[in-house]
DRENNUPA-741726 format. One line per 5 residues: their letters; for each residue x negated, y, z of N, C-alpha, C. Coordinates in steps of 0.2 Angstrom, whole numbers, plus 5000, padded with zeros to 4 digits. Layout:
<nodes>
A = X/Y/Z/X/Y/Z/X/Y/Z | ... $
</nodes>
This chain:
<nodes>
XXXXX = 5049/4772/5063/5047/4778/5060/5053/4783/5061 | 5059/4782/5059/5065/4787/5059/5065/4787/5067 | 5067/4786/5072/5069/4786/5080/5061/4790/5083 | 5056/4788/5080/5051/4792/5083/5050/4801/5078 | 5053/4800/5074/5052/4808/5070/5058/4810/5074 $
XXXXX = 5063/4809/5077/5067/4814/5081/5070/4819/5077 | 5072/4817/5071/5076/4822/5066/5083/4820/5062 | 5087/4817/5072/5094/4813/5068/5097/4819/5065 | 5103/4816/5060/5106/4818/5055/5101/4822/5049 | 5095/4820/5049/5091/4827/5045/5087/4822/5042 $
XXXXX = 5086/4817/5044/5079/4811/5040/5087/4804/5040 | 5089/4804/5035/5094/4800/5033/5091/4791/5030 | 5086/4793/5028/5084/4786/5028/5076/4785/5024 | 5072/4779/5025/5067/4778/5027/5065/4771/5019 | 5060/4773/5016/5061/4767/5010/5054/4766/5011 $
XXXXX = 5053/4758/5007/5046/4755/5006/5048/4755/4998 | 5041/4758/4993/5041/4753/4989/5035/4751/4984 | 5032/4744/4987/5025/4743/4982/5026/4741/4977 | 5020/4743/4974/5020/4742/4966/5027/4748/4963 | 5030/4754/4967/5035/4755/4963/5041/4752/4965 $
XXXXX = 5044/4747/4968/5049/4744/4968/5052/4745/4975 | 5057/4748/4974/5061/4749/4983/5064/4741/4984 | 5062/4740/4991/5062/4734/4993/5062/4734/5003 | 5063/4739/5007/5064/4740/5011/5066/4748/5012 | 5074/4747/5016/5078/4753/5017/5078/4753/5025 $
XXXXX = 5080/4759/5026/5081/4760/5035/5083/4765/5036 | 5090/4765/5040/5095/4758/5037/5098/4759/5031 | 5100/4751/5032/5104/4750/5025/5109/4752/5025 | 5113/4752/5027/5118/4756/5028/5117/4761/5034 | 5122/4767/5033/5117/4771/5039/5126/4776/5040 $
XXXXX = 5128/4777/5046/5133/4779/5048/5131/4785/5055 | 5126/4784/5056/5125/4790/5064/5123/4793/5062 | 5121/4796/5055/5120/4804/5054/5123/4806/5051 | 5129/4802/5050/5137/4807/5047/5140/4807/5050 | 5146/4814/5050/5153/4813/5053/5160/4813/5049 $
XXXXX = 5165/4812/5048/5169/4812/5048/5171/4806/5044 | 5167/4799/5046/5169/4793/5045/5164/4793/5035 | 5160/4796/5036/5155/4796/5031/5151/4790/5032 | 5150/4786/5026/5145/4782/5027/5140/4781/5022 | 5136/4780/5021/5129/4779/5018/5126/4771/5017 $
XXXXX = 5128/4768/5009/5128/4761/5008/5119/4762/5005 | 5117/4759/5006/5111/4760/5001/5106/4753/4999 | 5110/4749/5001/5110/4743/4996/5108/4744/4990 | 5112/4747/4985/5112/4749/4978/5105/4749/4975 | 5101/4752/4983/5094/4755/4979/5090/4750/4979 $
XXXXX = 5091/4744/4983/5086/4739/4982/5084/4735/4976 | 5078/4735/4974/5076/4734/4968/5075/4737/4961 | 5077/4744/4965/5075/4750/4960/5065/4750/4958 | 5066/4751/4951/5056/4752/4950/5058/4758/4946 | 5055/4763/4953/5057/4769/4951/5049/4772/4947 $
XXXXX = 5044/4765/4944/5039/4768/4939/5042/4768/4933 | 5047/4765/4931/5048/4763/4925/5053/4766/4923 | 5057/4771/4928/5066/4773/4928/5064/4776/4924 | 5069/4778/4919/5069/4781/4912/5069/4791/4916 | 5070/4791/4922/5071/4798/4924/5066/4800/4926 $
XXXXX = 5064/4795/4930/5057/4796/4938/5053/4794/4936 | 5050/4790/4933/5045/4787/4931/5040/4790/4927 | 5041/4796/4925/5034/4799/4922/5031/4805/4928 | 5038/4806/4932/5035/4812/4938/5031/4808/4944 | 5033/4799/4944/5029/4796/4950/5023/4793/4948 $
XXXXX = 5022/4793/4941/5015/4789/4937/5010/4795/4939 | 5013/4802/4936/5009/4807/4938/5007/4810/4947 | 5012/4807/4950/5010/4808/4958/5005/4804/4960 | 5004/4798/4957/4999/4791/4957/4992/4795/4954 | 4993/4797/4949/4987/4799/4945/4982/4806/4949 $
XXXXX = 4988/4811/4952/4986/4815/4955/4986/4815/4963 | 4987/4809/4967/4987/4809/4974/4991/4814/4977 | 4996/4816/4975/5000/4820/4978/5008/4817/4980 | 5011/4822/4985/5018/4820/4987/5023/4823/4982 | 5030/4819/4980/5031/4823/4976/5039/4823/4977 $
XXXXX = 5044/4829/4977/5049/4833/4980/5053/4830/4976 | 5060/4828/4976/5065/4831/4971/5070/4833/4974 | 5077/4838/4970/5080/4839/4975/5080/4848/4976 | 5086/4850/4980/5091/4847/4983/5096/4845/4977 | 5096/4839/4978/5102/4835/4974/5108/4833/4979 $
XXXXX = 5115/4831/4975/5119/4827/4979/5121/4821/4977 | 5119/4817/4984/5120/4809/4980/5129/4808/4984 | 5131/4803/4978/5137/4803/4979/5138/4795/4977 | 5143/4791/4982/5143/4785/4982/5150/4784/4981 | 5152/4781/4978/5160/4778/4977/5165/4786/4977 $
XXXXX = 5160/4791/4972/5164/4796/4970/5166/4801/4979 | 5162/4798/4982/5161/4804/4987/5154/4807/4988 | 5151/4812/4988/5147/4816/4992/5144/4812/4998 | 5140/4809/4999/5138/4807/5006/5133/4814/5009 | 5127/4816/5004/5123/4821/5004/5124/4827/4999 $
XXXXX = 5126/4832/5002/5126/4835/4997/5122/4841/4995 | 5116/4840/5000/5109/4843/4999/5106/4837/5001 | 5102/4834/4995/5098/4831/5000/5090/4832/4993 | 5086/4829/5000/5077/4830/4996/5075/4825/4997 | 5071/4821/4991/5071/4814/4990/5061/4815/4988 $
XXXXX = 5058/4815/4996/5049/4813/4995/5049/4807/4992 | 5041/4807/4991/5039/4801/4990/5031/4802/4991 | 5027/4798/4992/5020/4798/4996/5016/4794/4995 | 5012/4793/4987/5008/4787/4984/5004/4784/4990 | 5005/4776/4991/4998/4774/4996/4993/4771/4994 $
XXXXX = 4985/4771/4992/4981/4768/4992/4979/4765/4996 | 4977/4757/4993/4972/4752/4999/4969/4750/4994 | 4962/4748/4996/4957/4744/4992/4958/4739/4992 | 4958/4736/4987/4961/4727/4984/4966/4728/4979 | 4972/4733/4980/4976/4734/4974/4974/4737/4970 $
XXXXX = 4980/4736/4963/4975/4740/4957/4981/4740/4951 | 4981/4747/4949/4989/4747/4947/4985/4752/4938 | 4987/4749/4934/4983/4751/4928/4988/4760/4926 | 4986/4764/4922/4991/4770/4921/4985/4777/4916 | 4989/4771/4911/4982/4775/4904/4979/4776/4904 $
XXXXX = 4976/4768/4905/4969/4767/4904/4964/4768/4909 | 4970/4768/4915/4965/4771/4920/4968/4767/4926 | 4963/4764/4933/4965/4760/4936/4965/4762/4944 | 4970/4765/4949/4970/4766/4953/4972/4760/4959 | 4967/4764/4964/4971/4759/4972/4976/4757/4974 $
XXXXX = 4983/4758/4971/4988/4760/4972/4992/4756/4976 | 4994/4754/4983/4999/4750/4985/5006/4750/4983 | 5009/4756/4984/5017/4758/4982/5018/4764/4986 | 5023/4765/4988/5027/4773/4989/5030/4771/4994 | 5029/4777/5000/5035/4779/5006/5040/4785/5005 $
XXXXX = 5045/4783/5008/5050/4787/5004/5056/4788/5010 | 5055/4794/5011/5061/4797/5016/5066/4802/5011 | 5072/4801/5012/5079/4805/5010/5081/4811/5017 | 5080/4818/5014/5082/4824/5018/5086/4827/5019 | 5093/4826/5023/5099/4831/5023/5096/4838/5023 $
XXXXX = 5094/4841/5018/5093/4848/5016/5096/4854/5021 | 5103/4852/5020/5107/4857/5024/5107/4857/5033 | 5106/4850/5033/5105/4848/5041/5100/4852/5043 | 5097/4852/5041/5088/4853/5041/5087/4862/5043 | 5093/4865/5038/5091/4873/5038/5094/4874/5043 $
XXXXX = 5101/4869/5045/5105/4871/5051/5102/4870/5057 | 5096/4865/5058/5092/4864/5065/5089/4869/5067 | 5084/4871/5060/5081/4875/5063/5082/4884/5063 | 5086/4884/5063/5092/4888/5060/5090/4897/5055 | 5089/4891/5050/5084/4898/5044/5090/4903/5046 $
XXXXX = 5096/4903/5043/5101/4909/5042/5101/4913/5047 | 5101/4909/5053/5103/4915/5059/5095/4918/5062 | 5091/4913/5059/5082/4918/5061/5081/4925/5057 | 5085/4925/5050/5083/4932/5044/5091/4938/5046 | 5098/4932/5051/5102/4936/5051/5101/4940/5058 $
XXXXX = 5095/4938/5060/5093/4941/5069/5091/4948/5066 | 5089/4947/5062/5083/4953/5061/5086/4959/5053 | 5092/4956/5053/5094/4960/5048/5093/4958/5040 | 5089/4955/5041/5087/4953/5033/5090/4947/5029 | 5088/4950/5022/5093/4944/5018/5085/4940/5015 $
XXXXX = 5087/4934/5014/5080/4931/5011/5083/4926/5007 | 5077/4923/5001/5079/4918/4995/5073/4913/4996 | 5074/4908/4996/5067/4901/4995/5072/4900/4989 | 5065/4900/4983/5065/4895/4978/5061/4890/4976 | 5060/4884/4972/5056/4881/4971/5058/4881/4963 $
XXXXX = 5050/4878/4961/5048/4878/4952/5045/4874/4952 | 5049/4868/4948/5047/4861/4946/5045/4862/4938 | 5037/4859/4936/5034/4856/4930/5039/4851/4927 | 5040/4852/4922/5045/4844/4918/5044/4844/4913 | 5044/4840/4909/5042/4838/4904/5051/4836/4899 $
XXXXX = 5049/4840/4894/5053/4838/4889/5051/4831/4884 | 5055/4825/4885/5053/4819/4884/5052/4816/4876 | 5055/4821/4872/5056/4821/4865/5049/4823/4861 | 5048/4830/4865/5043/4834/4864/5038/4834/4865 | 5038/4829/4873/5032/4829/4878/5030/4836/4879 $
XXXXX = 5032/4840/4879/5029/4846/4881/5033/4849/4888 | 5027/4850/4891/5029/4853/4899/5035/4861/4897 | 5038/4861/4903/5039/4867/4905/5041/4866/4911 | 5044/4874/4914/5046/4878/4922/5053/4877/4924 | 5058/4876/4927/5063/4876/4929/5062/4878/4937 $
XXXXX = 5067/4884/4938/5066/4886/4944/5071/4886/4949 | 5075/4882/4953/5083/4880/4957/5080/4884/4965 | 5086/4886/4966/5087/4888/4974/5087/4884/4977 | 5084/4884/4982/5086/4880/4989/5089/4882/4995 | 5087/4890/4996/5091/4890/5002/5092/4899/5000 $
XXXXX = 5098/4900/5003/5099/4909/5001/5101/4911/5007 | 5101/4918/5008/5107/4922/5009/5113/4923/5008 | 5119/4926/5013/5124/4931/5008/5123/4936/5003 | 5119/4939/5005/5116/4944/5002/5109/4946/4996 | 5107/4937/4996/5100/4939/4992/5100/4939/4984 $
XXXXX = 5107/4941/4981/5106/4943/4974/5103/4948/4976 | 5106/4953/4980/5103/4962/4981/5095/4963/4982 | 5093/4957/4983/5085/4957/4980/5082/4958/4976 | 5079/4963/4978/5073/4965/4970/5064/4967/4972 | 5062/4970/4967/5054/4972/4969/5053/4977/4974 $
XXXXX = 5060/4981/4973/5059/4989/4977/5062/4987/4987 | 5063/4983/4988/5067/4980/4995/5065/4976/4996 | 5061/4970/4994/5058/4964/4996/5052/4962/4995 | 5049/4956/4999/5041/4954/4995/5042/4948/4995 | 5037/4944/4993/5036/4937/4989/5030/4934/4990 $
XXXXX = 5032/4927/4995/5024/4925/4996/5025/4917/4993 | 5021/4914/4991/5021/4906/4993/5022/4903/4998 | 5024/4899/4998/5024/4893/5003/5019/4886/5000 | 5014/4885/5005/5011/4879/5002/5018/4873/5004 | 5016/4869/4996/5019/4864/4999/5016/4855/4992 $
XXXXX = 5021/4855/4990/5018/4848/4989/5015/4849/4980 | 5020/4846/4976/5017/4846/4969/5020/4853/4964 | 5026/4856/4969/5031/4861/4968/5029/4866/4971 | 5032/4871/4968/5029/4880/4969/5035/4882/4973 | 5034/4881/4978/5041/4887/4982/5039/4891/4983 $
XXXXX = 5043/4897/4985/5043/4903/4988/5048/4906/4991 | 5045/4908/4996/5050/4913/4999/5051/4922/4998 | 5056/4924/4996/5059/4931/4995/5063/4933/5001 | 5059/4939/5006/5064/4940/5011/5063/4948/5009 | 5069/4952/5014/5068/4961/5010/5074/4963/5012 $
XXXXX = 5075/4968/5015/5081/4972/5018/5086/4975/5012 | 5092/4971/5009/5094/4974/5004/5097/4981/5005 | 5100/4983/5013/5104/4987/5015/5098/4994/5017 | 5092/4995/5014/5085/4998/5015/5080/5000/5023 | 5078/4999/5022/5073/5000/5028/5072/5005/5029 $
XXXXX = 5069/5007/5035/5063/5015/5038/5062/5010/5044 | 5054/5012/5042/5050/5011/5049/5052/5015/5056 | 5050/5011/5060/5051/5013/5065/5048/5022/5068 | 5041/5020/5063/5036/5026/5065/5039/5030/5059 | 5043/5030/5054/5044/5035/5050/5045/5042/5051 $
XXXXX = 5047/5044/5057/5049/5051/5059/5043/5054/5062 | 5040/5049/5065/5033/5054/5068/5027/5055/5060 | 5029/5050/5057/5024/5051/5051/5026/5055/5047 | 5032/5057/5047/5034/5063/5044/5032/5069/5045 | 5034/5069/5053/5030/5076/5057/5022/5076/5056 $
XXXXX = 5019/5070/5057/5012/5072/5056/5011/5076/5047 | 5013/5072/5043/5011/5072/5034/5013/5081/5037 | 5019/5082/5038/5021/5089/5038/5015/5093/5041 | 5015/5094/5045/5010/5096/5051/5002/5097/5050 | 5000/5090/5045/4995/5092/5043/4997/5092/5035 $
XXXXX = 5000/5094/5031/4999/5100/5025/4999/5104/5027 | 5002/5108/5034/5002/5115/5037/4997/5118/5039 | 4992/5114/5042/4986/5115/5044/4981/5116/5039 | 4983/5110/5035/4978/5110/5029/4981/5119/5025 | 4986/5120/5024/4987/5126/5021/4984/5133/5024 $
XXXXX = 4984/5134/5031/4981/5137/5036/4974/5138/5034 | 4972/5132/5033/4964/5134/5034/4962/5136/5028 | 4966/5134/5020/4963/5135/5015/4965/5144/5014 | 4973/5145/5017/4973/5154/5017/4968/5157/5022 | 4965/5156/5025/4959/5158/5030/4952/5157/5027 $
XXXXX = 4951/5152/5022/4948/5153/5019/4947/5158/5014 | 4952/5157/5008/4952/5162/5004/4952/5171/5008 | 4955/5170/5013/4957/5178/5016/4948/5180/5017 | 4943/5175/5021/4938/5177/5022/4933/5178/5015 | 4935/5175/5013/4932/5175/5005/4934/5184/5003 $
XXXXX = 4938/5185/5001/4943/5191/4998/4940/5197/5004 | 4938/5194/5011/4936/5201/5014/4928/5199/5012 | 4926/5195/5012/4916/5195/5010/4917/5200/5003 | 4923/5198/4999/4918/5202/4989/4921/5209/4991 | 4927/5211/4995/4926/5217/4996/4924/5221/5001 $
XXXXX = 4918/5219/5006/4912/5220/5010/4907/5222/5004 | 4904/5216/4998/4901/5217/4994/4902/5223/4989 | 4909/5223/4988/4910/5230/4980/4910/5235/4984 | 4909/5236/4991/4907/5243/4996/4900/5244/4994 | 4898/5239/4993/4889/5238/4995/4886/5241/4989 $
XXXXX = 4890/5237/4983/4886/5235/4976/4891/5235/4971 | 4891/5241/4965/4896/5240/4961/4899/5230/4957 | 4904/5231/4955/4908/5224/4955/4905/5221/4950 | 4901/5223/4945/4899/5221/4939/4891/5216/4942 | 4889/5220/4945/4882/5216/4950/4885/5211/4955 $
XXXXX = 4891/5212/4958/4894/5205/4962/4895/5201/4959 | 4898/5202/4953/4901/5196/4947/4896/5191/4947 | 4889/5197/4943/4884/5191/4942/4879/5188/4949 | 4881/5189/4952/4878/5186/4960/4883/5178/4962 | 4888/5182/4958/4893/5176/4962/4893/5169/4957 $
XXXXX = 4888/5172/4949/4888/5167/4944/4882/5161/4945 | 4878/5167/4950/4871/5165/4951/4866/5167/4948 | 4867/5174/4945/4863/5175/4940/4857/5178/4944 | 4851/5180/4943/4846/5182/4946/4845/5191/4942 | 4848/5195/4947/4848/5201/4943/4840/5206/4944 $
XXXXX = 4837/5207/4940/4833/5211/4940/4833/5217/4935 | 4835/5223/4936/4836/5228/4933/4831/5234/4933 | 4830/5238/4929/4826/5244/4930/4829/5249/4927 | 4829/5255/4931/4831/5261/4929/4825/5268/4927 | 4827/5270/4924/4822/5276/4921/4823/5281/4928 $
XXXXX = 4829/5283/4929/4832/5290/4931/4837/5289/4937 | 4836/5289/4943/4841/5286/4952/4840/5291/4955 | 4845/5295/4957/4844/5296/4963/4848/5295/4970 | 4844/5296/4974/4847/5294/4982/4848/5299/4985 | 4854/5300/4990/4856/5305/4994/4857/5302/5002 $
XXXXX = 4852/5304/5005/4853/5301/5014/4853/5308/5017 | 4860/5305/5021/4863/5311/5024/4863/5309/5031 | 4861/5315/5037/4860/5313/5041/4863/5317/5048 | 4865/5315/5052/4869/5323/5056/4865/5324/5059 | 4865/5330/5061/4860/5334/5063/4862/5335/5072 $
XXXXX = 4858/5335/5076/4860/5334/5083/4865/5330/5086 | 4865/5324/5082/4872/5320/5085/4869/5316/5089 | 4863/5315/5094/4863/5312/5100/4866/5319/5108 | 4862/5326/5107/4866/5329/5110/4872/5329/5110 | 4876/5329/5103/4881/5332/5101/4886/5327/5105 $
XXXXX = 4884/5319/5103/4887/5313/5104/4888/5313/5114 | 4884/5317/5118/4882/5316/5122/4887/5320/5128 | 4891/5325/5125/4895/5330/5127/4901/5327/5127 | 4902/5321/5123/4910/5318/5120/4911/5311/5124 | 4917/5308/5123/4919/5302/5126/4918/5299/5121 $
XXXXX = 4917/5292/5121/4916/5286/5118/4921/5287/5113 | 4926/5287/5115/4934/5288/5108/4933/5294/5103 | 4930/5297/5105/4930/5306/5102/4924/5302/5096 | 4918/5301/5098/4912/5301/5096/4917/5295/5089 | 4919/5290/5090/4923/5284/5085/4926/5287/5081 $
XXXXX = 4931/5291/5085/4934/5295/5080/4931/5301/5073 | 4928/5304/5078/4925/5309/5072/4920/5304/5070 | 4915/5299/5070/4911/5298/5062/4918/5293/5059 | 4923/5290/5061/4926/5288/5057/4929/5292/5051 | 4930/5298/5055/4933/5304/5050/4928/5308/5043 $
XXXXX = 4923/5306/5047/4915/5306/5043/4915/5302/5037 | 4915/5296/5040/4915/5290/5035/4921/5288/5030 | 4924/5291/5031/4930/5291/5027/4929/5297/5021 | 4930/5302/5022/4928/5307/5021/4921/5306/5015 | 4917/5303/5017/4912/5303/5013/4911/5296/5007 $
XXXXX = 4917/5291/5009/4919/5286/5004/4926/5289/4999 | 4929/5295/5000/4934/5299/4993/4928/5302/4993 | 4924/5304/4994/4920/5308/4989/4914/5304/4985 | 4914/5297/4987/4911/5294/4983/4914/5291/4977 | 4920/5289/4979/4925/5285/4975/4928/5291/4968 $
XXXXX = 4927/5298/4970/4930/5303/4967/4924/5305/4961 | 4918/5304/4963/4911/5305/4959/4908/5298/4956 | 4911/5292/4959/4910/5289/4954/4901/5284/4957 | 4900/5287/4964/4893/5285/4965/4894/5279/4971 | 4890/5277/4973/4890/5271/4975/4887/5271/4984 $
XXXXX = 4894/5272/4988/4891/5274/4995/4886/5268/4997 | 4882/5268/5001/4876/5261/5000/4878/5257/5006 | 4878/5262/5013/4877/5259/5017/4878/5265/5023 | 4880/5262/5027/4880/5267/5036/4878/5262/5041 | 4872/5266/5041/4867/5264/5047/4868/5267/5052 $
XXXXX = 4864/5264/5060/4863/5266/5066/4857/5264/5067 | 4852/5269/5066/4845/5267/5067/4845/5275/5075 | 4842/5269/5079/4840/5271/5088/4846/5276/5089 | 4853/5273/5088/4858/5279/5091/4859/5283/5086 | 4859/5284/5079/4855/5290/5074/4859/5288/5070 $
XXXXX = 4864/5291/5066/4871/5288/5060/4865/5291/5055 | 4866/5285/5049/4861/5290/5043/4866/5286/5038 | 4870/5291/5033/4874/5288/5028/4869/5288/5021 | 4870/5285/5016/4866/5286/5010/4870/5282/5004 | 4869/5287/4999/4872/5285/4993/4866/5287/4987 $
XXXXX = 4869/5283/4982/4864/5282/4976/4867/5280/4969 | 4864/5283/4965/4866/5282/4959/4860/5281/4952 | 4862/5278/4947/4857/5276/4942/4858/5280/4939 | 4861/5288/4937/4861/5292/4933/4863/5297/4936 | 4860/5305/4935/4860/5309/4939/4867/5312/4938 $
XXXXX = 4872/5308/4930/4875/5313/4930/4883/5309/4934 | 4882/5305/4939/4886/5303/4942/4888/5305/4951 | 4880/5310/4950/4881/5313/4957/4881/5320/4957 | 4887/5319/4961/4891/5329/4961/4885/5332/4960 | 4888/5339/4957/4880/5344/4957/4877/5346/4966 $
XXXXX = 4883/5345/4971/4879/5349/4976/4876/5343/4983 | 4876/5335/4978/4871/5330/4983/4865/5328/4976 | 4863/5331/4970/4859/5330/4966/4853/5333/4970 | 4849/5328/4971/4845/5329/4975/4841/5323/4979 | 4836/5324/4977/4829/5318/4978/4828/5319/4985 $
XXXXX = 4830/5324/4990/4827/5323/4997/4832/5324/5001 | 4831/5322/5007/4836/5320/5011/4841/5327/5015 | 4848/5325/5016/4852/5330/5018/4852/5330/5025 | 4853/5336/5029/4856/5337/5038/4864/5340/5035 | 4869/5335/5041/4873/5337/5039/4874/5342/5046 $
</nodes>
């Protein structure tokens, strides 16, 4: 099993143990995955019943109970007051077979015993090489893991959360720089925190800039063209219709009004098809613009309400009106039509 998983110095040794009792190591002694004249005795652990161990024994009854693998770790084991591992992670992997029968409160499971491999931790980050994969790309990252334990006095559960792998840099992570996902894994909650301590900008930041800009600009444009054509419709309207009747048209009101007493003044030139006929195109503009000028201060000045300048078959006819006689000058009071 260990020569076929192809994970020397990183899978440091291989256990059996049924019923809970380690009774098969591999190897017993193990010196090819250390260097510096390190060795690995592990004689000591034969005969271990790690269901009973005053430590392990309630987190392996509950791996039994709930068919799961279960983590510890990274610890460092230490032999004869040396360090052999000084990251290491110690699985374990309940096996059921039908015929065994292993009782655990009252309750009776298949249970044959537990496979157990020992993980140089740190070998392991340096194969696959976590640091220099987060340092390729600028980022600093945190995996942690959060073990359920049980306080044995109390019997009451709680959370303990230890680091397992860091950066240089990943104190300088927080919410505003980094994110946070799970890692599935076995009976423990890991996670991974990775996030640019030293701050980010996308790479599309600059164009996205130019656009947000660019389209506020637009967007502004079309609301001032907006409003501009707006502001020339109500004053097209207050030409047409005193302001007080625009108000109420623009509240929706439905105006219907009667007056006792109107009069109307339509004025009209007298020979301006001849007249028009003798002049250039520019002359003829110019003079009724001087006309129509001329006849909006004299409305503005009287207070009356120029209506409208038509072009009926070639034929300028000006007309103004008013709801009281006494708002039209005394020399356009007058019910019938003028020749100018």
């Amino acid at each position: 099993v260990k020569e076929s998983a192809r994970m020397s110095k990183v899978l440091v040794n291989v256990q059996l143990a049924p019923f809970g009792a380690v009774c098969l190591l591999y190897p017993l002694i193990n010196t090819e995955d250390f260097d510096d004249d390190i060795v690995m005795n592990n004689t000591g652990a034969i005969g271990l019943d790690i269901l009973n161990d005053p430590v392990s024994g309630y987190y392996t009854r509950e791996a039994i109970k709930n068919d799961r693998v279960t983590i510890q770790g990274p610890l460092t084991l230490v032999q004869g007051g040396v360090p052999v591992v000084k990251e290491a992670l110690i699985a374990r992997n309940p096996i059921y077979v039908d015929g065994f029968e292993l009782d655990i409160d009252d309750d009776t499971y298949p249970f044959w015993g537990f496979t157990t491999v020992l993980l140089n931790w740190a070998q392991l980050k340096e194969k696959v090489e976590l640091d220099a994969f987060f340092q390729s790309r600028e980022m600093d990252y945190l995996m942690t893991r959060t073990d359920t334990l049980v306080n044995f006095t109390s019997m009451e559960e709680y959370k303990r959360t230890v680091t397992i792998a860091q950066s240089n840099q990943s104190s300088y992570l927080d919410e505003m720089n980094s994110v946070t996902v799970p890692i599935k894994s076995t009976d423990n909650e890991w996670a991974l925190t990775v996030g640019y301590t030293s701050g980010y900008e996308a790479p599309w930041n600059v164009w996205a800039c130019v656009v947000v800009v660019l389209g506020a600009l637009l967007a502004s444009l079309a609301v001032m063209l907006t409003l501009v054509e707006k502001k020339r419709h109500e004053l097209l309207l207050y030409r047409m219709m005193p302001k007080s009747i625009v108000h109420r048209l623009q509240r929706g009101d439905t105006i219907v009004e009667k007056y006792d007493l109107a009069t109307i003044c339509i004025f009209d030139i007298v020979s301006f098809t001849s007249l028009s006929g003798t002049m250039a195109p520019k002359q003829v503009l110019l003079m009724l613009k001087e006309l129509y000028t001329e006849f909006d201060k004299i409305a503005r000045r009287h207070q009356v309400i120029n209506g409208k300048y038509t072009n009926i078959f070639f034929h300028p006819i000006i007309t103004l009106w008013s709801n009281t006689p006494l708002l039209i000058p005394p020399f356009f009071r007058l019910t019938s039509s003028f020749h100018v």
